[in-house]
OpenMM code with the backbone's topology and positions (N, CA, C; nanometers):
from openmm import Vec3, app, unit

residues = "UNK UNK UNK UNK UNK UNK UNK UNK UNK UNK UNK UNK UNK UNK UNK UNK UNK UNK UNK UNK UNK UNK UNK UNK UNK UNK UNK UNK UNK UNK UNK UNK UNK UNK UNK UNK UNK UNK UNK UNK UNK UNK UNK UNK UNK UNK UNK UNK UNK UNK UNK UNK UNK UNK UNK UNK UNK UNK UNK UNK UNK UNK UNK UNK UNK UNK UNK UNK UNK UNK UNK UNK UNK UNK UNK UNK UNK UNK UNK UNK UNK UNK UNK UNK UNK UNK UNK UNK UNK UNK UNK UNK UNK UNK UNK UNK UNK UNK UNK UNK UNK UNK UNK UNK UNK UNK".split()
positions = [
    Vec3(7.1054, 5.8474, -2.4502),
    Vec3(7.0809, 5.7044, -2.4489),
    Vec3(6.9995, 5.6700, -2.3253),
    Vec3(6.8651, 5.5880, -2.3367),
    Vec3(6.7894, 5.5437, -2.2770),
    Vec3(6.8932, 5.4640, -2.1161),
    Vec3(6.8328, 5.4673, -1.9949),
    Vec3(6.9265, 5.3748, -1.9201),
    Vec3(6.9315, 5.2383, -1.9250),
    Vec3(6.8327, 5.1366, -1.9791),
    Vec3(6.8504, 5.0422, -1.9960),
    Vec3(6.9456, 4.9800, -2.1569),
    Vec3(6.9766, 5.1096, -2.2260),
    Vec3(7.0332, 5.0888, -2.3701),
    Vec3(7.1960, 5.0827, -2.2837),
    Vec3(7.2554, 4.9966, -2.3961),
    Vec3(7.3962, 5.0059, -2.4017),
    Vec3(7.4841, 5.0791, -2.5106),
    Vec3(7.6147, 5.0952, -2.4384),
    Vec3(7.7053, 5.0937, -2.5559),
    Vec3(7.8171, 5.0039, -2.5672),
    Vec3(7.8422, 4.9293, -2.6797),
    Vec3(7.9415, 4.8322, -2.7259),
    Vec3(8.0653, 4.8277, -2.7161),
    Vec3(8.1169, 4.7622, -2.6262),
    Vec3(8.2410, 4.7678, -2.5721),
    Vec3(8.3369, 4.6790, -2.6862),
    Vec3(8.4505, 4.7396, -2.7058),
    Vec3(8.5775, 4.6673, -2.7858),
    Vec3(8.6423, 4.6075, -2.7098),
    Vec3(8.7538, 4.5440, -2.7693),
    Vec3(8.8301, 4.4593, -2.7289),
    Vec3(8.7764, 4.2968, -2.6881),
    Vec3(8.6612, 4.2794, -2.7305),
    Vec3(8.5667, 4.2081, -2.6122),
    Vec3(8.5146, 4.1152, -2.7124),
    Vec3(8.5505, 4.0793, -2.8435),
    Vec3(8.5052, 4.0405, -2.9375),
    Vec3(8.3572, 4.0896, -2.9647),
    Vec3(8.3137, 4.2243, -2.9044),
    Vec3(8.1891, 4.3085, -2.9544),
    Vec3(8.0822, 4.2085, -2.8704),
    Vec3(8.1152, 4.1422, -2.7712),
    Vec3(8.0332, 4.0503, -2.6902),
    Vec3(7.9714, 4.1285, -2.5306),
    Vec3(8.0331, 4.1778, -2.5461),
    Vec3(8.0529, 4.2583, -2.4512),
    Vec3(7.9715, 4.4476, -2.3985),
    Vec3(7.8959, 4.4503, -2.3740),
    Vec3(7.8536, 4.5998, -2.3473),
    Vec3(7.8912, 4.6383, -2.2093),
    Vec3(7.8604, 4.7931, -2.1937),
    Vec3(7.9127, 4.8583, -2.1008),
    Vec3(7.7666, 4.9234, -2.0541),
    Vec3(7.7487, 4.8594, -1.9454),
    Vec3(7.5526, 4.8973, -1.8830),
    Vec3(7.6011, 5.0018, -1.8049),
    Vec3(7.5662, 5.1116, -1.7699),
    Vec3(7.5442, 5.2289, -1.7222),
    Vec3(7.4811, 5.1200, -1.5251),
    Vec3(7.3943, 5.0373, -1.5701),
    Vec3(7.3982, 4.9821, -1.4071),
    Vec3(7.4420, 4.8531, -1.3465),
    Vec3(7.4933, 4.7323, -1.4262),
    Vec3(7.5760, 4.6258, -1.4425),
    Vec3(7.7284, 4.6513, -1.4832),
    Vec3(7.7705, 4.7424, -1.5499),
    Vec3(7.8913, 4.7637, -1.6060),
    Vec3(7.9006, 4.6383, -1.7057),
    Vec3(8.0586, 4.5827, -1.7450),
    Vec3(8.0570, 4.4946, -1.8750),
    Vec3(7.9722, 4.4029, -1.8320),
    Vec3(7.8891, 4.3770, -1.9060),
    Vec3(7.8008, 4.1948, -1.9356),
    Vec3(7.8273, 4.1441, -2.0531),
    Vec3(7.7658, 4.0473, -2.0517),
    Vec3(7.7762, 4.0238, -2.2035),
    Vec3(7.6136, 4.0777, -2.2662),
    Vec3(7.6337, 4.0993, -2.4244),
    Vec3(7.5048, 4.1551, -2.4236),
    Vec3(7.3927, 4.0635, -2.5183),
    Vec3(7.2864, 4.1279, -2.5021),
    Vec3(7.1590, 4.0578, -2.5427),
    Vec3(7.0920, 4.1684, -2.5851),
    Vec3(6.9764, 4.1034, -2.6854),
    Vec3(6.9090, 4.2246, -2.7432),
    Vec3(6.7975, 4.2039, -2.7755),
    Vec3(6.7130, 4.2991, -2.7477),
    Vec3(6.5345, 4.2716, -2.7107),
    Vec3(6.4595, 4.3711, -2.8015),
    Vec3(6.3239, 4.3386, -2.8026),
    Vec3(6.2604, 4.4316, -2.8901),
    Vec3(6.2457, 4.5755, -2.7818),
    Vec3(6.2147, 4.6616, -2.8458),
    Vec3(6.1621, 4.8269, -2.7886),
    Vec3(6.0847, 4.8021, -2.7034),
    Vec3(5.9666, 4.7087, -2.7263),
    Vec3(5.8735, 4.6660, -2.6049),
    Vec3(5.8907, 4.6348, -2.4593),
    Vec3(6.0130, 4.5752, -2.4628),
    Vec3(6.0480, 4.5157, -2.3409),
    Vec3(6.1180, 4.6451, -2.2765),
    Vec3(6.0939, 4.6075, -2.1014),
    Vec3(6.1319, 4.7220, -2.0331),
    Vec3(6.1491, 4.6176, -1.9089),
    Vec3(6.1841, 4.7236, -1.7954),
    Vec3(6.1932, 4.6666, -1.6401),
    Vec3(6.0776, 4.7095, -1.5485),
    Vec3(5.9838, 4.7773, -1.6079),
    Vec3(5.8761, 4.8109, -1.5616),
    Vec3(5.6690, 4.7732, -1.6124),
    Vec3(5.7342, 4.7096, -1.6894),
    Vec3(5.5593, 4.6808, -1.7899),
    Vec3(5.5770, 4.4939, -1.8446),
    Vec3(5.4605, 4.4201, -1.7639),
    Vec3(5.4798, 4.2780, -1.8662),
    Vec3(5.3966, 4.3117, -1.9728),
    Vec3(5.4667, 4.2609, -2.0854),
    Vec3(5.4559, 4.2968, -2.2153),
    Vec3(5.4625, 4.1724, -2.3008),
    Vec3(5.4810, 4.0355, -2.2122),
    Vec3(5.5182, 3.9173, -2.2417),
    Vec3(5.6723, 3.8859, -2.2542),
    Vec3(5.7123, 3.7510, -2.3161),
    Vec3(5.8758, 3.7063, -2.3174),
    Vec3(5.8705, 3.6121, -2.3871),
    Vec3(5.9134, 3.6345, -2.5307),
    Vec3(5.9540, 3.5248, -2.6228),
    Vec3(6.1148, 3.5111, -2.6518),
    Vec3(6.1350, 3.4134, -2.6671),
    Vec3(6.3103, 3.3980, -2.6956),
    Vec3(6.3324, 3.2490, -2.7879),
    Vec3(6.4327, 3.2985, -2.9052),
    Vec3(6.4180, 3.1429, -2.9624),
    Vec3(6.4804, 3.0284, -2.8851),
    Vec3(6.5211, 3.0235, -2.8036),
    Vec3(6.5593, 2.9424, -2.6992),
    Vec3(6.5526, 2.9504, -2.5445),
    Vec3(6.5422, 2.8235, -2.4958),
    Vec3(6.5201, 2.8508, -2.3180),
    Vec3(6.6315, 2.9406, -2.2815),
    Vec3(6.6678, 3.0138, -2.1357),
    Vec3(6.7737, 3.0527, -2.1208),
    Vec3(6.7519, 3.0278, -2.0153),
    Vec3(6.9040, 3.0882, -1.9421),
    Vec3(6.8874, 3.0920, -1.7664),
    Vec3(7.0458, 3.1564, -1.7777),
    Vec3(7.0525, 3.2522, -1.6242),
    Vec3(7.1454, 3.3298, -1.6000),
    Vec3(7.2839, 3.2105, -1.6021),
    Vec3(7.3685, 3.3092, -1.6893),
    Vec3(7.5006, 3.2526, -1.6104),
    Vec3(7.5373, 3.1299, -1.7237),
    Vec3(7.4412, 3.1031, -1.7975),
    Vec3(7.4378, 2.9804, -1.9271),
    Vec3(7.5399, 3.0096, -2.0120),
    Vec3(7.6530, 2.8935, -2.0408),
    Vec3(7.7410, 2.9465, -2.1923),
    Vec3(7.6771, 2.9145, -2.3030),
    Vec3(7.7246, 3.0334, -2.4013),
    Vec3(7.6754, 3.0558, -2.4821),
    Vec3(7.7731, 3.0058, -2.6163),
    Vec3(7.7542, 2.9692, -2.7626),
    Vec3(7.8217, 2.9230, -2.8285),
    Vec3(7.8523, 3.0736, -2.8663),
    Vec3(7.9666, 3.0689, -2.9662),
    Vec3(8.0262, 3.2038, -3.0290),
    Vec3(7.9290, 3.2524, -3.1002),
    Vec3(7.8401, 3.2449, -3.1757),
    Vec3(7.7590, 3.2677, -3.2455),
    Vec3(7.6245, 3.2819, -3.1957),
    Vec3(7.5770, 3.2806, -3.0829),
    Vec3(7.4786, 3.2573, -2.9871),
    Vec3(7.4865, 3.4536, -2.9186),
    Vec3(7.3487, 3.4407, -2.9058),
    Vec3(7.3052, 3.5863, -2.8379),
    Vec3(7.2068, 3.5753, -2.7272),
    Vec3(7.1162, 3.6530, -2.6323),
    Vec3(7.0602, 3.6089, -2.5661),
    Vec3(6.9830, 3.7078, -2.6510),
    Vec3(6.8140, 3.6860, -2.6822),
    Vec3(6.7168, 3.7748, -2.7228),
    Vec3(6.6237, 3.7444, -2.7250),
    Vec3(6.5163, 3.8074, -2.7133),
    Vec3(6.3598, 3.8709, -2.6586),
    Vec3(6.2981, 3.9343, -2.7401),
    Vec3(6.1718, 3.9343, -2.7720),
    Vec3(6.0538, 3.9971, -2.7888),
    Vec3(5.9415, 3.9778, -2.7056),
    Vec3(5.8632, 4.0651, -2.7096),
    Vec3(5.7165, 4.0821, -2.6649),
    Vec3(5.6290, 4.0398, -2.7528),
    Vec3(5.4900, 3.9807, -2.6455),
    Vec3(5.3798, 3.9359, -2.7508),
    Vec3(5.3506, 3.9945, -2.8761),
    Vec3(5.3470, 4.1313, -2.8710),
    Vec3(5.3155, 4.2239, -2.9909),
    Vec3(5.3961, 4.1861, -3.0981),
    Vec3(5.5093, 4.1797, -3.0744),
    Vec3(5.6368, 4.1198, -3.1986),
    Vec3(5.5949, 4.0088, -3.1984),
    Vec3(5.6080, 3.9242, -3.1037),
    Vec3(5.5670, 3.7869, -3.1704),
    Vec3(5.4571, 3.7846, -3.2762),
    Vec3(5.3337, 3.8242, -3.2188),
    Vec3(5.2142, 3.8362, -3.3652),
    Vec3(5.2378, 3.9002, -3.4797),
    Vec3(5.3212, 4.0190, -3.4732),
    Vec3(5.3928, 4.0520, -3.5709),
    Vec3(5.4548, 3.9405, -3.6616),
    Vec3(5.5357, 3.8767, -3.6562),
    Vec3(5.6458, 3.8088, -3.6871),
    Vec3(5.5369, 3.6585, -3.7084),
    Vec3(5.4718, 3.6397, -3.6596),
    Vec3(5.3658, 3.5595, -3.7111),
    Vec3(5.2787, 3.5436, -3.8474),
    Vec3(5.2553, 3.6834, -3.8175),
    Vec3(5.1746, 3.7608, -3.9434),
    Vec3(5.2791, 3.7156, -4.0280),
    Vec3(5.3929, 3.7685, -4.0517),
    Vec3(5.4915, 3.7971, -4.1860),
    Vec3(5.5685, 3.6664, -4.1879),
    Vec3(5.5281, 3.5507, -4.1128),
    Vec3(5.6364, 3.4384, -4.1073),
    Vec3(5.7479, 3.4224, -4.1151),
    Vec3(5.8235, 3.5439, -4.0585),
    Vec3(5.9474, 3.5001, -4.0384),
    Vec3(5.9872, 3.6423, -3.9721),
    Vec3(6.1312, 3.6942, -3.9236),
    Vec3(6.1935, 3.8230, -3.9304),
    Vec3(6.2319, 3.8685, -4.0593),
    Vec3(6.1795, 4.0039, -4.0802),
    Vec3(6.1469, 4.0316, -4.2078),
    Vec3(6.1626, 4.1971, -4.1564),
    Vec3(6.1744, 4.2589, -4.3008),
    Vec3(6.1875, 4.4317, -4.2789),
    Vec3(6.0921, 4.4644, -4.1933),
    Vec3(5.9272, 4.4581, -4.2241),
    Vec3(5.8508, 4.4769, -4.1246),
    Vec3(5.8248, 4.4439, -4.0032),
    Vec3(5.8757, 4.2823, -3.9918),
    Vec3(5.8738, 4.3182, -3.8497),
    Vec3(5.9695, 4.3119, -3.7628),
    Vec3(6.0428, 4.3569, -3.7868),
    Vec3(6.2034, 4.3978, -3.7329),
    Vec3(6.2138, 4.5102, -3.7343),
    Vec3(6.1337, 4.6129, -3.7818),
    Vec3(6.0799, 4.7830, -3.8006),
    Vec3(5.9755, 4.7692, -3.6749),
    Vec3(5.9078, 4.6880, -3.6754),
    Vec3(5.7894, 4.7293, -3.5379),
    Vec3(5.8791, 4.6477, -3.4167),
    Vec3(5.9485, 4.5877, -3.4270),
    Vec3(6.0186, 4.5321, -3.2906),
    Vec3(6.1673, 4.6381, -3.2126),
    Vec3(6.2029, 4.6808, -3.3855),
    Vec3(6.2620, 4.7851, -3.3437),
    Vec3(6.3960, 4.7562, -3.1979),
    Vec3(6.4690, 4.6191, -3.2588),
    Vec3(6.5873, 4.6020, -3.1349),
    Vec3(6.6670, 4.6729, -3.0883),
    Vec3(6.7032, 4.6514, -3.0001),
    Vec3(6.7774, 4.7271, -2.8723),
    Vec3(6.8752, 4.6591, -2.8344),
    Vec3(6.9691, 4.7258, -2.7728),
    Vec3(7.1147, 4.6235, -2.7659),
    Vec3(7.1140, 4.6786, -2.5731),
    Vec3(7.0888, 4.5605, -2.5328),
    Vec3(7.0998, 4.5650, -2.3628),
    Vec3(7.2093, 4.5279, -2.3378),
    Vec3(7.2270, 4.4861, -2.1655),
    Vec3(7.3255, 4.3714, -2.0906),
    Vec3(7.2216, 4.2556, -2.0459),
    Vec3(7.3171, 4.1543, -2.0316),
    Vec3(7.2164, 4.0153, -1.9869),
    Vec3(7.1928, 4.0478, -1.8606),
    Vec3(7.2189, 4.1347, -1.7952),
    Vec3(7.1775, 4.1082, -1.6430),
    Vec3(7.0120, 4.1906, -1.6403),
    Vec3(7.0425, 4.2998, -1.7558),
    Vec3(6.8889, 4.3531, -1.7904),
    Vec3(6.7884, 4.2484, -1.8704),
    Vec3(6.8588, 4.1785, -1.9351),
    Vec3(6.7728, 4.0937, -2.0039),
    Vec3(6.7365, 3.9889, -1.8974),
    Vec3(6.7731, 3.9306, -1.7761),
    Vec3(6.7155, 3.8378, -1.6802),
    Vec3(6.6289, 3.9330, -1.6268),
    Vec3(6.6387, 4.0612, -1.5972),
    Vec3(6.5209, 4.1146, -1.4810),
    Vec3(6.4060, 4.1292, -1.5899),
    Vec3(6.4424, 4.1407, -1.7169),
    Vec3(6.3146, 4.1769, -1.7540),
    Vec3(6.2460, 4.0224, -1.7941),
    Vec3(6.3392, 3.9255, -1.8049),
    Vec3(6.2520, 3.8064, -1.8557),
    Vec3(6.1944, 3.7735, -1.6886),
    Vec3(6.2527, 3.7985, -1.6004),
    Vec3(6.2014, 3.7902, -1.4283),
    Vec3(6.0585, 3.8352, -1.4577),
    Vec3(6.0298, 3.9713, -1.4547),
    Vec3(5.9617, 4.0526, -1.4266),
    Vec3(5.8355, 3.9737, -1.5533),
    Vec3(5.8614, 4.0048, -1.6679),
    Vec3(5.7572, 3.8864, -1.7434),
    Vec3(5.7129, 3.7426, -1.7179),
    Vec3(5.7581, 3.6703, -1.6664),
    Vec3(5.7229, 3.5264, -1.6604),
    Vec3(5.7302, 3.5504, -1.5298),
    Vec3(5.7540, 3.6018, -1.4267),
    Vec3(5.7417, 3.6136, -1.2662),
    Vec3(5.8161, 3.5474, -1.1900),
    Vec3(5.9282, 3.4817, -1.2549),
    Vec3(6.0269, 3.3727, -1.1532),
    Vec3(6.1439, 3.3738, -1.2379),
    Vec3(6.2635, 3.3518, -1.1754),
    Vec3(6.3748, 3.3300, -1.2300),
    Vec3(6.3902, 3.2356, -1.3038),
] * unit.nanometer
topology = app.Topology()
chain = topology.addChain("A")
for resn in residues:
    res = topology.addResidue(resn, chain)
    for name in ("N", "CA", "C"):
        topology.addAtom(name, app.Element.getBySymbol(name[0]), res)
């Protein structure tokens, strides 16, 4: 497993991952594109910010420009482009550095 990938912690109502460098967060999940090292862009269907509650049904998630035009193309999330975005199940504390590191400010 990649170091920025997680694995899904129980007991936790499955809200929960276990980051190899945050330990439990809660988790969020981004396309393949996104990393802690490359801007690649930062789309999310909603604003966010660290530390924000979230409703039960609420996730924190990301794509890159590339997915976005993807997902443009096909108007909506769809087999194809959910095959080229190819999600990833992080921690939110990875998902702030990388939305940091894309948009350049907290």
């Amino acid at each position: 497993m990649k170091n920025n990938e997680q694995e899904p912690v129980g007991n936790k109502e499955d809200k929960y991952v276990e980051c190899g460098e945050h330990q439990s967060m809660r988790r969020a999940f981004v396309c393949q594109h996104l990393n802690n090292k490359t801007v690649v862009g930062f789309e999310e269907p909603f604003e966010s910010v660290e530390n924000m509650e979230l409703d039960d049904e609420e996730d924190f998630q990301a794509w890159c420009f590339e997915c976005e035009k993807v997902r443009q193309i096909e108007g909506e999330w769809n087999d194809r482009s959910e095959a080229f975005a190819k999600i990833k199940l992080i921690c939110e504390k990875c998902f702030f550095e990388m939305k940091q590191l894309n948009l350049g400010h907290k």
